[in-house]
C-alpha positions as CSV (number, residue, x, y, z in Angstrom):
1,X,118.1,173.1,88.9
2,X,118.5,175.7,86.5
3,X,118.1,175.9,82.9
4,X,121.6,175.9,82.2
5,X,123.0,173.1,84.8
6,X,119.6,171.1,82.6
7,X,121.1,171.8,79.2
8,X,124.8,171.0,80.4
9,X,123.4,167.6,81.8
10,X,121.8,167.0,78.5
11,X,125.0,168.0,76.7
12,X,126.6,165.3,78.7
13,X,124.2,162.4,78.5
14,X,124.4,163.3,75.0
15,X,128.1,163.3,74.4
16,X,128.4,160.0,76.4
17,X,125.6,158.8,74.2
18,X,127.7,159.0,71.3
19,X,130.8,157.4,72.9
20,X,128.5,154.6,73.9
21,X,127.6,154.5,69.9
22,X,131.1,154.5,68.9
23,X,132.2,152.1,71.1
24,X,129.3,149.4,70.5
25,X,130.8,149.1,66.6
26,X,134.3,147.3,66.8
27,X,137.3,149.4,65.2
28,X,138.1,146.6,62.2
29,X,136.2,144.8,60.3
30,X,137.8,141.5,61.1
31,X,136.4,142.6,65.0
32,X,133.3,142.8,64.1
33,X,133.2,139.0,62.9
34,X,131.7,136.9,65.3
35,X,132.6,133.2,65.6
36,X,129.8,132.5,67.5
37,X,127.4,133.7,64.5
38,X,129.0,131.6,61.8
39,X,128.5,128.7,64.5
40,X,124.8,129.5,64.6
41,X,124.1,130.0,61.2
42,X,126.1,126.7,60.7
43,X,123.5,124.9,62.8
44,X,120.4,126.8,61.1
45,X,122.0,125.7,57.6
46,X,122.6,122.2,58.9
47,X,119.1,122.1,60.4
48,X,117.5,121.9,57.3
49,X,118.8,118.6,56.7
50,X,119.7,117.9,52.7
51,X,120.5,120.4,50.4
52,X,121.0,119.0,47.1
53,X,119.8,121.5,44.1
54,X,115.9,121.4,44.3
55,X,115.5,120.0,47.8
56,X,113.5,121.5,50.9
57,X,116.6,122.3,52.6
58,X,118.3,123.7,49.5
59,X,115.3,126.2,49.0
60,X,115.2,126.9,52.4
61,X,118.9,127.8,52.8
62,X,118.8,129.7,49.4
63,X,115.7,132.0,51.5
64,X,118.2,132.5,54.0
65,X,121.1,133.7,52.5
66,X,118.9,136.6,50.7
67,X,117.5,137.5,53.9
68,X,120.3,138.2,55.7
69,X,122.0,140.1,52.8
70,X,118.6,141.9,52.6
71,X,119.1,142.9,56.3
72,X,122.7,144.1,55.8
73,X,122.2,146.4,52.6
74,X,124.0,143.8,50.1
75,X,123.4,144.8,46.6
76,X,122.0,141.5,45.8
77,X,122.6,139.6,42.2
78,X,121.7,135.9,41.0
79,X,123.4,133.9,38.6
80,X,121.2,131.5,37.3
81,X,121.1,128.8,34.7
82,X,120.2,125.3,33.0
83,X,122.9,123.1,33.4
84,X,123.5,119.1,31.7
85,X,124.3,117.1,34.3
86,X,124.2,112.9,35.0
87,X,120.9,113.5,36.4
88,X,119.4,115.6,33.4
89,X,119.0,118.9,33.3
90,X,119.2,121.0,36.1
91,X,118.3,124.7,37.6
92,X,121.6,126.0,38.9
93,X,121.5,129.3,41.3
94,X,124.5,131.2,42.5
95,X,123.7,133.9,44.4
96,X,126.2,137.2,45.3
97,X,125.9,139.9,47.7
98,X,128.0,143.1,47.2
99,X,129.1,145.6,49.6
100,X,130.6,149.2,49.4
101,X,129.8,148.9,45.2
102,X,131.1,152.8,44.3
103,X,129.9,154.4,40.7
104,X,133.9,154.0,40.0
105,X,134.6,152.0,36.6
106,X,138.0,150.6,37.9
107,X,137.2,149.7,41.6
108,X,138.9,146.5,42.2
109,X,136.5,143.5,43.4
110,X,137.6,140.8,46.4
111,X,135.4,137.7,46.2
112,X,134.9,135.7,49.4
113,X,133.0,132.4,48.2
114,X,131.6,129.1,49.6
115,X,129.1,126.3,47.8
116,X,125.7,125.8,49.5
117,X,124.7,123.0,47.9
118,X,125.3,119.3,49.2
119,X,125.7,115.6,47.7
120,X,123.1,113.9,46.4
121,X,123.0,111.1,48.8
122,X,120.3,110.1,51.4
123,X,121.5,111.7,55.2
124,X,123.8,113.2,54.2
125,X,123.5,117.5,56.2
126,X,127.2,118.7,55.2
127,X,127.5,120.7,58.4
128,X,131.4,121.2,57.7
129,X,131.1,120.4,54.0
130,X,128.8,122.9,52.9
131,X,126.5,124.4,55.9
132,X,130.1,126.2,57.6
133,X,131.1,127.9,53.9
134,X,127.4,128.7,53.8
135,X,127.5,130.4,57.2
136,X,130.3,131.9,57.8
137,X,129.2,134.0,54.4
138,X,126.5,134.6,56.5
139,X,128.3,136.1,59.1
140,X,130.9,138.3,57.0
141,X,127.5,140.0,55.6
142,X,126.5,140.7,59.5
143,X,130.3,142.3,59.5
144,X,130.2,144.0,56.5
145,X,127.1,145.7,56.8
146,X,129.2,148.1,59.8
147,X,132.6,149.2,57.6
148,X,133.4,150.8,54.6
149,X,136.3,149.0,52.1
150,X,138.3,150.7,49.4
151,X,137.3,147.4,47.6
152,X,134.0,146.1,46.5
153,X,133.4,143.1,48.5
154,X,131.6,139.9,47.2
155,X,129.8,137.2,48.6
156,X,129.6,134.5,46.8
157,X,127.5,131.0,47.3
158,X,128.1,128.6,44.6
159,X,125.9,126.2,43.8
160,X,126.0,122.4,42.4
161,X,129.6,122.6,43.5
162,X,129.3,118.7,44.4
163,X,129.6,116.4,41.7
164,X,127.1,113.8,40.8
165,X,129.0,110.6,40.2
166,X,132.4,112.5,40.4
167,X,134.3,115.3,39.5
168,X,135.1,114.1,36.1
169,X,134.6,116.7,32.9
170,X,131.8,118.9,33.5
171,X,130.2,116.8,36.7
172,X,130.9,118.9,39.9
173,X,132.0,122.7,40.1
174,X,129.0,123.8,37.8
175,X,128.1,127.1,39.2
176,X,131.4,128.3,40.2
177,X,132.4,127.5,36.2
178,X,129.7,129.6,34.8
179,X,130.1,132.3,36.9
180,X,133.6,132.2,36.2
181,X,133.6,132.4,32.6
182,X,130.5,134.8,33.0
183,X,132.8,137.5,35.1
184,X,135.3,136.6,32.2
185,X,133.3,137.5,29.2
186,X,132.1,140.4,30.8
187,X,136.0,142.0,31.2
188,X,135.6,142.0,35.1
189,X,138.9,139.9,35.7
190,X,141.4,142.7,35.6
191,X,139.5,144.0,38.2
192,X,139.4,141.3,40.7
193,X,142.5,140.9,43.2
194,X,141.3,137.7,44.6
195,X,139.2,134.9,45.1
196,X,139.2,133.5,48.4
197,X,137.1,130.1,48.2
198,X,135.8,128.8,51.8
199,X,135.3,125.1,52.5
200,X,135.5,123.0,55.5
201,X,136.6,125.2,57.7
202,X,134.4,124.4,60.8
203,X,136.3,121.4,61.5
204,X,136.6,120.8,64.9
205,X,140.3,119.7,64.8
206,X,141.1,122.7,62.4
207,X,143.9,122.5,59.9
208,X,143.9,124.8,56.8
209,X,145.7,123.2,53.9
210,X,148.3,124.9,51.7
211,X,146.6,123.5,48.1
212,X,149.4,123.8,46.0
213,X,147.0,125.0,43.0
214,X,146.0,127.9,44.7
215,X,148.1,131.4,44.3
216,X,151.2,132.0,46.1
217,X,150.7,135.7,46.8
218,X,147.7,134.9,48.3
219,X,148.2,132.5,50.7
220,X,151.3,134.9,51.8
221,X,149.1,137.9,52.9
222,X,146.7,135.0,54.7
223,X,149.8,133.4,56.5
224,X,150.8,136.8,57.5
225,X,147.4,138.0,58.9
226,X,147.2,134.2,61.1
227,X,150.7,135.4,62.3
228,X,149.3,138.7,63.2
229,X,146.4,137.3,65.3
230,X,148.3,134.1,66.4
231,X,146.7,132.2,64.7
232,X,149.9,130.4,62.4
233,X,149.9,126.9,63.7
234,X,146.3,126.7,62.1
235,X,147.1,127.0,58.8
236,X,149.4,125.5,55.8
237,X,151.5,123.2,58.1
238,X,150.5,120.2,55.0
239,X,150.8,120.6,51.8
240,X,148.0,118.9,49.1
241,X,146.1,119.7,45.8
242,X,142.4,119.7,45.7
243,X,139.7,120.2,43.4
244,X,137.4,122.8,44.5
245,X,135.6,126.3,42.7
246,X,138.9,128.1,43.1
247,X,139.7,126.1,39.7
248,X,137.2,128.0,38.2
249,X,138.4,131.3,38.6
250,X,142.5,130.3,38.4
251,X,141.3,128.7,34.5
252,X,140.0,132.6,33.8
253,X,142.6,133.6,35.5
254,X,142.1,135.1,38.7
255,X,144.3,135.1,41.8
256,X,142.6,132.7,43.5
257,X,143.1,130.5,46.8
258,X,141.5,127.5,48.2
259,X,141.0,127.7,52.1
260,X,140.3,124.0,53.4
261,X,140.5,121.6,56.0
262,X,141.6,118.7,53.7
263,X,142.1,116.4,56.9
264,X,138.6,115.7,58.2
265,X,138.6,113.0,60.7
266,X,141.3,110.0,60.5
267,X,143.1,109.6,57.3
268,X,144.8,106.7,56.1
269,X,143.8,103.2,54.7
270,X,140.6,102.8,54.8
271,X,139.0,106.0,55.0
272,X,138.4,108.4,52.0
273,X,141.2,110.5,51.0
274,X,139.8,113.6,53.1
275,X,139.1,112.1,56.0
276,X,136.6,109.7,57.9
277,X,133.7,112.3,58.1
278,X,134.3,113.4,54.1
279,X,130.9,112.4,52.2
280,X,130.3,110.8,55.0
281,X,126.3,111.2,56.8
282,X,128.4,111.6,60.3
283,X,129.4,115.0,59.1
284,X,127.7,116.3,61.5
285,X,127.3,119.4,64.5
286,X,129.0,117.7,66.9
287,X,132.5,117.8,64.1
288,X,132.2,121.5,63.9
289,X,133.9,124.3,66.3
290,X,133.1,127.6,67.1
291,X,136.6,128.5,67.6
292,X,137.5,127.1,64.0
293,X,134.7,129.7,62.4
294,X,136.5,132.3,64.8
295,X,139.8,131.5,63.9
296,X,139.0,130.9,59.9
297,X,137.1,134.0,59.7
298,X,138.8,136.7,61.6
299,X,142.0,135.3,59.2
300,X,140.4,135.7,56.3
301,X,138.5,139.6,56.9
302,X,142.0,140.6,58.7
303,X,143.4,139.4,55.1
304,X,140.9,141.6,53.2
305,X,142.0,144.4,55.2
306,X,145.7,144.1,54.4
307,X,144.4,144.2,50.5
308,X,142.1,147.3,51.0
309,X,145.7,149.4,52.7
């Protein structure tokens, strides 16, 4: 062979190489979300058993979440506080991950948020109510870390979202409040065009409601990236108000939208007003879908990418 037909070959192995390289990172961000990931990180989450503020599992989710926005290049931040609560004081931890931060002043912020924390009863894993808004945060870092936005991108995980013995005054929503009036005080509202606020959305039987808090606007760009990937007959075919972190950010005012499964399990007499499996210690894996992550996630980073246009 000569020297030539050698460097020719090499030219080609090389180009194909690259092709290869190309092709191996999907074309959109929402393609390079992977249902399947959210459904693993759901069970890792949901594998740690409880996760109420100061538990084993709560620690041990908290060392997740930094390490996999450590492994995707997240600028990471932590929000952390003392709060009064029925059970005394206690240490409150949010913790954000930010992608594609540019030195610019004005660049507008999207915040894609879920709590990590669960209830403070015995049994009780959350692997819908908590450990699938945990993961499928997880799993928007994994897609993040591969595309450039126009937008900063945060990740939020808000903690002591449950409340103690309800959700009356100040007992439940405690780290998404601070936070909240933290961005506020610091004059960052202006520049955030939404917060998107995850919860429940593994649900086997999947049915996003349309809260009727939440902001029009946004639940239109949502509704018209479901249509886009077929996805419409999942989402806002029920109408209901819930209270959920997206309060926090709508009372500083943000645009902000609640994205949940508010029918988990039966409903009617007899069950609470969420569902069989709502607070219940049979929220369990075998209640959460790979497809729902799929479906829920895809939606929701094909949404971000109708903002970032």
């Amino acid at each position: 062979m000569s020297s030539f037909t050698r460097r020719a070959g090499c030219a080609v192995l090389c180009v194909l190489s690259c092709v290869a390289a190309l092709r191996a990172v999907p074309a959109s961000l929402h393609e390079s979300y992977s249902g399947q990931a959210a459904y693993n990180y759901t069970a890792q989450v949901a594998g740690f058993g409880e996760r109420f503020p100061g538990s084993p599992g709560y620690l041990k989710t908290q060392e997740l979440i930094k390490q996999v926005l450590k492994k995707n290049g997240a600028v990471i931040e932590g929000d952390d506080f003392t709060a009064k609560t029925p059970k005394g004081e206690l240490a409150v931890h949010n913790i954000i991950g930010k992608f594609n931060v540019t030195p610019d002043p004005k660049q507008p912020i999207v915040i894609l948020a879920g709590h990590y924390d669960t209830l403070f009863q015995p049994g009780f894993i959350g692997a819908n109510d908590g450990a699938s808004s945990t993961a499928i945060l997880l799993a928007f870092a994994d897609a993040l870390a591969q595309h450039k936005t126009k937008m900063q991108i945060w990740l939020v995980w808000t903690d002591l979202e449950e409340g103690i013995n309800g959700f009356e005054g100040d007992d439940g929503l405690v780290g998404s409040r601070h936070l909240a009036k933290k961005l506020q005080a610091a004059g960052l509202v202006p520049r955030i065009k939404g917060f998107f606020l995850l919860d429940m959305i593994g649900d086997k039987d999947l049915s996003v409601a349309r809260e009727k808090g939440s902001t029009r606007a946004l639940q239109a760009i949502i509704a018209q990236a479901a249509t886009q990937l077929g996805y419409s007959q999942y989402f806002f075919q029920y109408t209901t108000g819930i209270i959920d972190d997206h309060q926090s950010f709508l009372d500083v005012g943000v645009p902000s939208v609640d994205v949940v499964d508010a029918e988990f399990g039966r409903m009617g007499q007899g069950f609470d007003g969420m569902g069989e499996f709502h607070h219940a210690n049979t929220d369990t894996m075998d209640k959460v879908s790979k497809q729902s992550l799929e479906i829920v996630g895809k939606t929701i980073l094909l949404t971000v990418e109708l903002m970032d246009k």
